[in-house]
C-alpha positions, -999 to 999 in steps of 0.1 A, spaced: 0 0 0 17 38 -11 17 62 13 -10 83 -1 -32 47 6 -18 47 41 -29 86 51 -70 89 52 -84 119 36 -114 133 58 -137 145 37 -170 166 55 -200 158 41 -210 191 63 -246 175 74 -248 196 98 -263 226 84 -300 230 96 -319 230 59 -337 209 32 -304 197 21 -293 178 49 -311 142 43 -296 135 7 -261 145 26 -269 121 55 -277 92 29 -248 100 9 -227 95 42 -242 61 46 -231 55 13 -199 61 17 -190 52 51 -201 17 42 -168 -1 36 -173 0 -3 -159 31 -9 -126 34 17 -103 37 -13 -112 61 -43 -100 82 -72 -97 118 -53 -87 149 -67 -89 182 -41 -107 209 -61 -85 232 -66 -81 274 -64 -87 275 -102 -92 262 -133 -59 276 -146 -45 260 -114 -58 223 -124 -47 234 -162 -14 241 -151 -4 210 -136 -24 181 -162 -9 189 -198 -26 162 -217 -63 170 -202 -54 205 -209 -46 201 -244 -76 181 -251 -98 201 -236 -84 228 -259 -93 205 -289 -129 201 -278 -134 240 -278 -117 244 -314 -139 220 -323 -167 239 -318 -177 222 -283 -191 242 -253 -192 234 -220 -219 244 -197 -247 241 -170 -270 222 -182 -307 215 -171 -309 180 -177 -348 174 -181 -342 197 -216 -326 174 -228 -341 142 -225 -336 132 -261 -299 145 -265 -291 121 -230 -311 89 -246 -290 96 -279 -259 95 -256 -268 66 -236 -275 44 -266 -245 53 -290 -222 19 -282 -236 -13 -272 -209 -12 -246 -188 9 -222 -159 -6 -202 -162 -41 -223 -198 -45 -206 -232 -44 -220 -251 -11 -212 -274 -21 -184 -313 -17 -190 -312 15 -173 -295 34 -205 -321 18 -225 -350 39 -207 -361 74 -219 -348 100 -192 -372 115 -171 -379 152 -180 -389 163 -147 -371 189 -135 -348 192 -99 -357 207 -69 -341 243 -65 -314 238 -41 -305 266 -13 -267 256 -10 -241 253 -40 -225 230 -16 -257 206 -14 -274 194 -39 -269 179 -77 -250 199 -101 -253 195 -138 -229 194 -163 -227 193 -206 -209 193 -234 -229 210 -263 -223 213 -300 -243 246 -310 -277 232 -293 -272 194 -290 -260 179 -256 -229 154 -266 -218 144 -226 -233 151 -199 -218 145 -158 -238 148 -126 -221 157 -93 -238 151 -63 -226 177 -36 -227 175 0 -203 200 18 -164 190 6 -179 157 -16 -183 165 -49 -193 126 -62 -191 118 -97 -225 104 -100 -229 97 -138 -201 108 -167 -213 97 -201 -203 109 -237 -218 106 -272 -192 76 -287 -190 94 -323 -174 130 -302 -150 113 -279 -119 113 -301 -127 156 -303 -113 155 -263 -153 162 -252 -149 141 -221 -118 163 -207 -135 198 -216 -168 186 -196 -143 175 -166 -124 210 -170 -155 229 -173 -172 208 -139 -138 218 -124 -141 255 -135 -176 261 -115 -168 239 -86 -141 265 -77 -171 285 -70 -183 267 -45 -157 264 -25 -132 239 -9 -138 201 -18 -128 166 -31 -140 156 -62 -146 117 -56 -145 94 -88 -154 61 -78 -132 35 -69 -97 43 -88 -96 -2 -91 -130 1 -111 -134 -2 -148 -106 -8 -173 -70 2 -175 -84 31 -199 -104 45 -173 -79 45 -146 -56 57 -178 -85 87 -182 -90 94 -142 -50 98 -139 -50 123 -165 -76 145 -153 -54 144 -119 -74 116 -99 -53 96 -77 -62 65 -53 -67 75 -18 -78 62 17 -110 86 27 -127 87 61 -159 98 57 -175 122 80 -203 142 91 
C-alpha cells in the first residue's frame, strides 16, 4: 500500500447545516461510510481552473481541442434534454467491455430538480454541447467537501474531439465557486485500464478517505 493509501483523507459531508439539504447529505454519508468506498479516485478541487490546467498537460490540451472544435461546456438543465441524453446513452452497445445495463435503454425522465438553497448541497449539472445538442453530460452530487461523480457519459461518435476532458475541465471551473472540496470518482480499481488511464490524467489519484459528518 503507497503512502497516499496509508494517510486517510477526511472528507465533510457538512450534514450539519439546519436545511432541506441535509437528508440526501446524511444518505450520501451512509453510502460512503459503508466499507465499499474506503479507497477512491480523489482529486482536491483546486483554487482554479488555470491552477488544475497548469499541472495536467494532456487533459489540458484536449480540452483545448474540444473548444476548437466547436464544443461548449456548460450548465445544463438535464430534463431539456431528454432526447440528447437517450441519444448519448444508446450510442455503443458497450462501455468498459460491458453491456449497457437496462437503465440506459429507458427514456430519461424530463422532470425537472428541486431548486437547491446551498451550491454546496445538492446535484450539479454538467454538458458538453455542439451549438444546441447535448454530446456528454456529468452529474455531481454535492454534500459540503464531496463532490461525487455520480454519472459521466459521452456521445461515442465526439470522444476522439477530447469532449470528455473539456466537460471535466468545465465541472472543475464552476466547482471553484463553490468552494473547498474533493472531487470523488469512484473506486480508482474500477473499470478498465483506460479508465484509470482517463482518471490519472484529469489528476485523480487512489486514496484512503474517512468519511464524516
Amino acid at each position: 500500500m503507497s503512502q497516499a493509501q496509508k494517510t486517510a483523507m477526511a472528507v465533510h459531508l457538512e450534514t450539519y447545516f439546519a436545511l432541506t439539504y441535509v437528508a440526501p447529505a446524511e444518505n450520501l454519508l451512509d453510502i460512503m461510510g459503508s466499507g465499499k468506498y474506503d479507497l477512491c479516485s480523489t482529486l482536491r478541487i483546486p483554487l482554479s481552473l488555470e491552477e488544475w490546467a497548469s499541472e495536467h498537460r494532456t487533459a489540458r490540451k484536449r480540452a483545448a481541442r474540444a473548444l476548437r472544435l466547436g464544443y461548449r461546456v456548460s450548465v445544463v438543465a438535464r430534463h431539456e434534454h431528454a432526447d440528447d441524453i437517450y441519444a448519448i446513452n444508446t450510442s455503443a452497445p458497450e462501455r468498459q467491455g460491458r453491456p449497457m445495463s437496462a437503465g440506459y435503454h429507458e427514456r430519461p425522465s424530463a422532470t425537472p430538480l428541486p431548486a437547491y438553497e446551498c451550491g454546496r448541497h445538492g446535484i450539479h449539472t454538467y454538458g458538453v454541447l455542439l451549438e444546441d445538442t447535448l454530446v456528454a453530460y456529468l452529474w455531481l452530487y454535492r454534500a459540503g467537501e464531496l463532490a461525487l461523480v455520480s454519472s459521466i457519459l459521452g456521445h461515442h461518435d465526439h470522444l476522439e474531439d477530447g469532449i470528455m476532458f473539456l466537460l471535466f475541465a468545465g465541472m472543475v471551473d464552476a466547482e471553484t465557486e463553490h468552494g473547498h472540496g474533493v472531487i470523488v470518482y469512484n473506486r480508482h480499481d474500477s473499470g478498465t485500464d483506460g479508465l484509470r488511464w482517463f482518471k490519472e490524467r484529469l489528476g485523480l489519484q487512489e486514496r484512503k478517505v474517512a468519511w464524516c459528518p
